[in-house]
C-alpha positions as semicolon CSV with decimal commas, in nm:
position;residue;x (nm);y (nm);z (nm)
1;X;1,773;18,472;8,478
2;X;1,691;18,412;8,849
3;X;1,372;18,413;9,029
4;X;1,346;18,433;9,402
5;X;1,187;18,202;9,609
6;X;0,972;18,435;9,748
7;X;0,865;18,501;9,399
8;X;0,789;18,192;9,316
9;X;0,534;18,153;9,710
10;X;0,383;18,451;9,615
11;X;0,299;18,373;9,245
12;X;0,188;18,024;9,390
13;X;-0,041;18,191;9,694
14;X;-0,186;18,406;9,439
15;X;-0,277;18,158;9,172
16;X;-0,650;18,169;9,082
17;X;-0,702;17,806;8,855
18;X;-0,968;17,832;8,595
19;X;-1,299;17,696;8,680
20;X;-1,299;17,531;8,363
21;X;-1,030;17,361;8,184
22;X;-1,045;17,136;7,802
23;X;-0,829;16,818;7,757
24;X;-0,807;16,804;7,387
25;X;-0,803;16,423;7,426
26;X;-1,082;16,433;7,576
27;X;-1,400;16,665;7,619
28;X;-1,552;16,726;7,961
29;X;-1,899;16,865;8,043
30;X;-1,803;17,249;8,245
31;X;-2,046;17,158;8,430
32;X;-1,991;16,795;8,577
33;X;-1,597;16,804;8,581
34;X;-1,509;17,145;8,628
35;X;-1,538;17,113;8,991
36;X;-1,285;16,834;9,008
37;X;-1,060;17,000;8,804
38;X;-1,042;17,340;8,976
39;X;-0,977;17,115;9,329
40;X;-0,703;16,946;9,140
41;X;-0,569;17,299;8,999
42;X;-0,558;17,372;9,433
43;X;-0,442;17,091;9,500
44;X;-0,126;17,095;9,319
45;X;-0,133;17,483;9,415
46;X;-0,093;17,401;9,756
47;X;0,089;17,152;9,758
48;X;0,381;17,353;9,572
49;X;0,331;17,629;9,862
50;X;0,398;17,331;10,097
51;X;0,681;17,266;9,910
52;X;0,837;17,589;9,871
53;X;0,780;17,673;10,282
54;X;0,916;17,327;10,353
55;X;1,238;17,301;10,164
56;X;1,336;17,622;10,078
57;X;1,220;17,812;10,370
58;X;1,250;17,565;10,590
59;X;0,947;17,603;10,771
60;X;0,868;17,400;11,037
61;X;0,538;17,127;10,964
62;X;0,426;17,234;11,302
63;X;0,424;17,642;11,175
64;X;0,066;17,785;11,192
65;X;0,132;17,843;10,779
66;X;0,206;17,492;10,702
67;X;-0,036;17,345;10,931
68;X;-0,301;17,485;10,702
69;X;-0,196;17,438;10,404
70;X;-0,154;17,063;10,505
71;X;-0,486;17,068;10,650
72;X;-0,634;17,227;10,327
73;X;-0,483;16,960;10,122
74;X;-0,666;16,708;10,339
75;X;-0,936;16,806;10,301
76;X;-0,924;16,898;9,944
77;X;-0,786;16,487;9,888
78;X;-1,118;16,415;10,105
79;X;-1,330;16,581;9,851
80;X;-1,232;16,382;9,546
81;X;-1,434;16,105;9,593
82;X;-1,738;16,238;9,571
83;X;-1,621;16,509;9,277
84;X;-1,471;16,251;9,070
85;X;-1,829;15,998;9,084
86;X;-1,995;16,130;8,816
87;X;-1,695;16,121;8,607
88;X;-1,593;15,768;8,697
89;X;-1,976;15,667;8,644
90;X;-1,998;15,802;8,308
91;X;-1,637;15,672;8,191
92;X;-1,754;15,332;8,334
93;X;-1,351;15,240;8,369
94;X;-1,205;14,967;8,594
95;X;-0,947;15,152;8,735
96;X;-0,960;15,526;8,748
97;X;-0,582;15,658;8,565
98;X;-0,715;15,992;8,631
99;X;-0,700;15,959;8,979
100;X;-0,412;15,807;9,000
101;X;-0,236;16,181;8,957
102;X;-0,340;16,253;9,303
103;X;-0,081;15,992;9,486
104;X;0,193;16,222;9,474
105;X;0,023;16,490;9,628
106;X;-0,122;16,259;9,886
107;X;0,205;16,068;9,966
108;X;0,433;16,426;9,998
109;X;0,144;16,545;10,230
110;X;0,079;16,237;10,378
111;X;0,490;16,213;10,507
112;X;0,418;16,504;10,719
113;X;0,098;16,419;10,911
114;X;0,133;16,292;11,251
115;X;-0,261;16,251;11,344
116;X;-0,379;15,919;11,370
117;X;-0,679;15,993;11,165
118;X;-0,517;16,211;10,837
119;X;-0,259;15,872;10,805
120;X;-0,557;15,665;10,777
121;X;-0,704;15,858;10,523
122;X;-0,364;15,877;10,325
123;X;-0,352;15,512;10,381
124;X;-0,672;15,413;10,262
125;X;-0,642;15,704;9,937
126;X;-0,320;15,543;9,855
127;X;-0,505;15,220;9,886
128;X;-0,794;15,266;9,684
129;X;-0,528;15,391;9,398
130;X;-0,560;15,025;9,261
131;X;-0,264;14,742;9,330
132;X;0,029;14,892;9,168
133;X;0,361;14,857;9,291
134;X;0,431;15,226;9,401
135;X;0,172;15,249;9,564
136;X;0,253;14,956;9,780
137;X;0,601;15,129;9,816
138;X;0,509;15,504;9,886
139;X;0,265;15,316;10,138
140;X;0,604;15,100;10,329
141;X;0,765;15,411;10,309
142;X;0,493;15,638;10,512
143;X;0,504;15,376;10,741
144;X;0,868;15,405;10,812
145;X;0,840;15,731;10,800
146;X;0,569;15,800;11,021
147;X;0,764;15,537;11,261
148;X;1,082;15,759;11,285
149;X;0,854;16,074;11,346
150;X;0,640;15,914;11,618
151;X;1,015;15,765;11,794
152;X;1,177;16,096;11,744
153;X;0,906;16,365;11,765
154;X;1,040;16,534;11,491
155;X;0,886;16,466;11,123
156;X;1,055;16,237;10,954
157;X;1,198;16,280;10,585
158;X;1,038;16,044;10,360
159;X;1,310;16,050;10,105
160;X;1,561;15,974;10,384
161;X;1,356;15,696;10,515
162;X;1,332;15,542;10,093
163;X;1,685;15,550;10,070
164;X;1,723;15,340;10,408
165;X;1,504;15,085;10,299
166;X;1,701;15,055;9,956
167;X;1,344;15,139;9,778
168;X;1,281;15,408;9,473
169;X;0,956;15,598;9,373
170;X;0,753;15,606;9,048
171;X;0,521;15,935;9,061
172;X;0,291;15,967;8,860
C-alpha cells in the first residue's frame, strides 16, 4: 500500500490535536497542561509540514509556505516557557525531561533560519535544554551550518554539515 505525499501534507495541514490529552504515567490537570500539550501536538504538526514541503517537495525555505510555517514554529517554541511554568513549578524537577522533546523540533527548524534574532533564540532554547552532549553538538552543528548558509546564500543542510564535522545526533 502507497500513500502519496500529498496525502500525507494534507492529512498533516488538516490535523486538529486534542485540547486535552492523558499520559497514563502520569495524570495532568486539563486545565493547567492542556495548553502545553495542544502547542506541542502543533508543534510537531508543523514541523512534519516543514518536513514534507522541504524534502519531498522540495520547497524552497525562502517560499511564502515555508516561511510561515517556520515562523509559526518560532513562535510556538517561544511560547513554551511560559506554558510549561506551572508544570515545571508543580513537578519541582531539576531538569525538565519533558522539555527536552522539543530540541528536535527546534534544531530541524533552527537549520533553516537565517535571521540574526530566530538563531539566538534557537541558541539560547537549545541552551537552556540542560548540559547534555547533543545538545552541545546539534548547537556546533547550527553553527556550521548557519556559517555555510550566510557564505553561500543558500541554506545550508544540517545533516551535510554533521557528516563534515565527523559528528552524529541523539534526538530525543
Amino acid at each position: 500500500m502507497s500513500i502519496s505525499i500529498t496525502t500525507v501534507r494534507n492529512a498533516l495541514a488538516t490535523y486538529i490535536p486534542a485540547f486535552t490529552v492523558f499520559d497514563k504515567g502520569k495524570p495532568r490537570h486539563p486545565t493547567t497542561m492542556a495548553a502545553e500539550l495542544a502547542v506541542e501536538q502543533e508543534i510537531w504538526r508543523s514541523l512534519g509540514l516543514i518536513l514534507v514541503d522541504r524534502d519531498l517537495h522540495k520547497k524552497s525555505t525562502y517560499d511564502p509556505v515555508m516561511r510561515d510555517n517556520i515562523a509559526l514554529m518560532l513562535s510556538l517554541l517561544r511560547s513554551l516557557p511560559t506554558l510549561s511554568a506551572m508544570r515545571k513549578l508543580k513537578d519541582g524537577l531539576l531538569m525538565d525531561w519533558w522539555s527536552s522533546f522539543y530540541t528536535t523540533p527546534a534544531f530541524i527548524v533552527g537549520s533553516l533560519v537565517t535571521e540574526l534574532a530566530d538563531r539566538n533564540f534557537i541558541r539560547r532554547f537549545l541552551r537552556e535544554q540542560g548540559p547534555e552532549k547533543a545538545l552541545e553538538d546539534m548547537l556546533v552543528i547550527l553553527e556550521c551550518t548557519w556559517g555555510q548558509t550566510d557564505r553561500t546564500g543558500v541554506v545550508a543542510d544540517w545533516h551535510t554539515e554533521m557528516t563534515r564535522l565527523g559528528l552524529s545526533l541523539i534526538f530525543f
